[in-house]
N, C-alpha and C positions, 0 to 999 in steps of 0.2 A: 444403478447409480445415475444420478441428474448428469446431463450434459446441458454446458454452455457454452455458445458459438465464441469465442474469443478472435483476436488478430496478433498474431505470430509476430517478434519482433521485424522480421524479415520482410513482410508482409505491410507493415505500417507508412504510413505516411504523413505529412503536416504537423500537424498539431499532434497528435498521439506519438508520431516518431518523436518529436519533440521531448515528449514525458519519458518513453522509453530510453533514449538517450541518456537524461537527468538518471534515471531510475539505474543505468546500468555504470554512472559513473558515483553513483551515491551506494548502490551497494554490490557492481560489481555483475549485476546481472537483473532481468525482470522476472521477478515475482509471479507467483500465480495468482496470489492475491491481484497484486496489479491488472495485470491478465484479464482476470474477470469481468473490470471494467471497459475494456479498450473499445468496446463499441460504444459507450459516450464519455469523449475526453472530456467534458465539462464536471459532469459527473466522478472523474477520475482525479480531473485537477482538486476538484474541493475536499474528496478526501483524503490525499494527502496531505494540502491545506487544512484540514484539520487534525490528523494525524502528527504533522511537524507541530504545530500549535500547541496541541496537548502534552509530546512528550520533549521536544524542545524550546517550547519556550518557558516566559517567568512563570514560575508557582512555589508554593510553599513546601509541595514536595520534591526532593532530589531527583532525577531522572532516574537514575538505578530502582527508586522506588517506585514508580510509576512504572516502570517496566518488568518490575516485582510483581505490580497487584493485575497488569494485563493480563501478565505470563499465567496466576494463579486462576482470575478470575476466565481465561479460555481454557482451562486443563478442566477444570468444576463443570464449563456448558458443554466439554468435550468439542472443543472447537480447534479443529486442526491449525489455524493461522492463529 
């Protein structure tokens, strides 16, 4: 199995503490998705920023739907996240 070097919530500081913080007041804890990026926050921050984008902001789809065809379309590429 791959390994990647990650930074531990514990472990973080600045600007990633930052995120981590957000991340564990928005869902209660960090992710390992999250995780994977913490060695560049810049990089971290925009996919979030795109993430909230896509699934909360305006579109013609409902959110529940978009979180429908996520769900479907990572079960299909066998994509754990």
């Amino acid at each position: 199995m791959a390994y990647i070097r990650t930074i531990t919530p514990d472990e973080a500081s600045g600007e990633l503490k930052r995120y981590y913080d957000a991340a564990v007041k928005r869902a209660g804890r960090v992710y390992n998705i999250v995780r994977l990026q913490s060695l560049n926050p810049r990089a971290l921050a925009a996919s979030v920023n795109l993430y909230q984008t896509l699934m909360l902001g305006p579109a013609s789809l409902p959110r529940a739907t978009r979180e429908m065809l996520a769900t479907v379309v990572s079960r299909e590429l066998h994509c754990f996240y």
